[in-house]
TIDO-154242 format. One record per residue (C-alpha): x, y, z. Coordinates in pm, whole numbers. Each point is the difference from the previous one (the first is absolute). Layout:
N
xx=X	yy=Y	zz=Z
...
***
This chain:
181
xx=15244	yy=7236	zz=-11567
xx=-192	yy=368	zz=-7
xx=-361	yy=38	zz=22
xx=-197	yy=294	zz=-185
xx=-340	yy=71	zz=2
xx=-237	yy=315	zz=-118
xx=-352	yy=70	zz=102
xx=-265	yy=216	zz=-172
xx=-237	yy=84	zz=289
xx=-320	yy=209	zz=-6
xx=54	yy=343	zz=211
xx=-241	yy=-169	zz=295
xx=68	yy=-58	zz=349
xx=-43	yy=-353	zz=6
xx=307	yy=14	zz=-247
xx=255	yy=96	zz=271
xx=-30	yy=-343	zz=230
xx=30	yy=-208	zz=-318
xx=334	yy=132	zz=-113
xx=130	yy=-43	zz=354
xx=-129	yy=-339	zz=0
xx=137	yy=-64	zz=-368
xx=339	yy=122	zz=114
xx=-40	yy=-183	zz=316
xx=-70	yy=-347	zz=-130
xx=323	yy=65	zz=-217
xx=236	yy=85	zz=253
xx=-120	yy=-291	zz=235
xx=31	yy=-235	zz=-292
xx=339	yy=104	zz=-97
xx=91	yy=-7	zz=381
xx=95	yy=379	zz=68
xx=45	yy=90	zz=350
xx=-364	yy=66	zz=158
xx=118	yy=375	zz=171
xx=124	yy=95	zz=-365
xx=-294	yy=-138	zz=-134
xx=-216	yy=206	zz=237
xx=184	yy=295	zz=-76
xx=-25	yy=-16	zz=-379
xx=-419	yy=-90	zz=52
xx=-33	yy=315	zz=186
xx=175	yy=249	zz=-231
xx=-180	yy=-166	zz=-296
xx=-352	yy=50	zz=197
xx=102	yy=372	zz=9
xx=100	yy=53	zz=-339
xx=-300	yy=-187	zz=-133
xx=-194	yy=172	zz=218
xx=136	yy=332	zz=-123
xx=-76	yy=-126	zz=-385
xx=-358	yy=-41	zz=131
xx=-37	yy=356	zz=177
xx=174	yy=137	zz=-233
xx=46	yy=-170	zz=-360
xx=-258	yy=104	zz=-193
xx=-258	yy=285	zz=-99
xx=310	yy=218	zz=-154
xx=-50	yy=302	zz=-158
xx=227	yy=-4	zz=-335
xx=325	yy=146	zz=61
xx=88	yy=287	zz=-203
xx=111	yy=372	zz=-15
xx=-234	yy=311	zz=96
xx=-102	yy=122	zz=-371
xx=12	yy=-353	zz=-85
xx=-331	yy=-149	zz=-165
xx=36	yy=-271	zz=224
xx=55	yy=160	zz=308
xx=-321	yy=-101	zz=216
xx=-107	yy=-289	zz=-164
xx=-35	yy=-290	zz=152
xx=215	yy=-327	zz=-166
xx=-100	yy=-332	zz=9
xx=31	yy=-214	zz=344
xx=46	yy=-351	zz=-54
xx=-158	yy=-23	zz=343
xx=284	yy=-277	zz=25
xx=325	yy=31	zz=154
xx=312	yy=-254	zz=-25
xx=229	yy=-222	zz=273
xx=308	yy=-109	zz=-149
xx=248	yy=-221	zz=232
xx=311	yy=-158	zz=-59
xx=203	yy=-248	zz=243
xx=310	yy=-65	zz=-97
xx=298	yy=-157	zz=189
xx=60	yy=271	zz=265
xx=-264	yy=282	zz=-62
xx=-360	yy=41	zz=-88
xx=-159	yy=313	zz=-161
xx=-298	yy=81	zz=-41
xx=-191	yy=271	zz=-177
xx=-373	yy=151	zz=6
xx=-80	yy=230	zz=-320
xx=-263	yy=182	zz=-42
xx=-229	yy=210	zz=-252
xx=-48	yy=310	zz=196
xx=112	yy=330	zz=19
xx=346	yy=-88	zz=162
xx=158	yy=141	zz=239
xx=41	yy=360	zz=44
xx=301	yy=173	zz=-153
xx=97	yy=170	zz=366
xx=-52	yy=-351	zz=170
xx=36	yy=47	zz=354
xx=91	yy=-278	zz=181
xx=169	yy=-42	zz=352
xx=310	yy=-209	zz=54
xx=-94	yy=-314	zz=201
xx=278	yy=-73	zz=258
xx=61	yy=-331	zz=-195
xx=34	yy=223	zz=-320
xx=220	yy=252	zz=121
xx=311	yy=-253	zz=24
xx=-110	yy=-80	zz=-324
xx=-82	yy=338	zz=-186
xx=202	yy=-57	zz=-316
xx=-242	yy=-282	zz=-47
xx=-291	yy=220	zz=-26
xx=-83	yy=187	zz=-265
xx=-194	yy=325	zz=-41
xx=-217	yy=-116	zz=-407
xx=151	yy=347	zz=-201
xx=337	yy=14	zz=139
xx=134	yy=-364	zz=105
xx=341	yy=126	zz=145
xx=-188	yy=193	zz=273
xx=-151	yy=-125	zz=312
xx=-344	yy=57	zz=50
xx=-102	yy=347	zz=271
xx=-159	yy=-84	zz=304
xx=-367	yy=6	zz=34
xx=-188	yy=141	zz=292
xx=-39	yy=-289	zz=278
xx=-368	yy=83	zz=22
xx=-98	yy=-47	zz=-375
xx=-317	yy=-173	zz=4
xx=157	yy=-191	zz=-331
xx=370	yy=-150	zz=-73
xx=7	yy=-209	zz=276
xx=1	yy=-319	zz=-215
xx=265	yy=134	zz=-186
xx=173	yy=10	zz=250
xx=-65	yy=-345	zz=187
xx=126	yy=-117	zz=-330
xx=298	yy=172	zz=8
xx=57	yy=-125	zz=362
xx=-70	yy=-353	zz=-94
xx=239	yy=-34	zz=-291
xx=356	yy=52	zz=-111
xx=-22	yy=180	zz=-325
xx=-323	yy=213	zz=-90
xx=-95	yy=210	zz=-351
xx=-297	yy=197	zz=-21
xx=-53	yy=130	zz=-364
xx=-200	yy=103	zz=-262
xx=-110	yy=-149	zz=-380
xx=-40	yy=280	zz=-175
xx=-399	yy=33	zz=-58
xx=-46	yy=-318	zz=138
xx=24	yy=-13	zz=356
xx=200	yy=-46	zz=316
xx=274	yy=-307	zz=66
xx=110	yy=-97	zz=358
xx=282	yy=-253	zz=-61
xx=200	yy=-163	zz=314
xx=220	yy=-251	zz=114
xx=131	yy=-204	zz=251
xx=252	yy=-196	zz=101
xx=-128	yy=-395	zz=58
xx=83	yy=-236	zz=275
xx=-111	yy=-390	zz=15
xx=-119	yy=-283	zz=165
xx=223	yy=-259	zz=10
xx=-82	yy=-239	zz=-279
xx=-184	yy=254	zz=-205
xx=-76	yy=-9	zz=-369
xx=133	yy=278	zz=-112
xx=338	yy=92	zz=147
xx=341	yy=181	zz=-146
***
């Protein structure tokens, strides 16, 4: 048995605690461990929060000498929580109608990540690990509490539509749990 579900959720605060609820109630029913299920919550929390801060208002993207260049584009004022849990692994992804993220993404290894640094992704060049980011950045620290609380992380783009944060993690269960391998 696998479980997907998809949200469409208005770029408002209040949005964040009901997707960590939504993916709470989902793990607990399908009997994931409660310390992977915390984990997951609190990565979710920041990339939904992120989506919030960050997901809307874009300017359209375009080149200088461009007509476009300037403009602003259409914001959904939404953003979107996608999850899937299936046998051994659960990802989940948070899209987004902003701007993106910038081309020269800066973002400093967690010490979770660094073991890991295949796994993460810089969004225009996928076989290269992402630079590290100054340590007192007022911003990219959710980024990287994600990174830290998951196994596999993506940060991308959609081309004129916004910013993706996809990641994954290995599941554990409860004994007698729904949803198991």
């Amino acid at each position: 048995m696998s479980i997907w579900w998809s949200l469409h959720l208005r770029r408002e605060a209040a949005s964040v605690p009901l997707a960590r609820r939504f993916l709470l109630g989902t793990m607990e029913t399908a009997g994931v461990d409660p310390d992977i299920s915390f984990d997951l919550s609190v990565a979710l929390s920041e990339a939904c929060a992120n989506a919030v801060e960050h997901g809307g208002d874009r300017t359209a993207l375009g080149e200088q000498g461009d007509s476009g260049y300037g403009r602003p584009a259409a914001d959904s004022g939404q953003y979107r929580v996608t999850a899937y849990l299936d046998g051994e692994k659960c990802r989940i992804e948070v899209s987004d109608s902003g701007p993106g993220f910038p081309a020269r993404r800066a973002l400093r290894p967690a010490a979770h990540a660094e073991q890991h640094t295949q796994h993460t992704q810089h969004p225009q060049h996928p076989q290269q690990p992402l630079p590290s980011r100054d340590a007192e950045a007022e911003s990219g620290r959710g980024l990287d509490l994600i990174q830290q609380l998951s196994d596999h992380v993506q940060f991308g783009n959609r081309p004129g539509h916004g910013a993706v944060v996809r990641f994954d993690k290995v599941l554990k269960w409860r004994e007698g749990a729904l949803l198991t391998v």
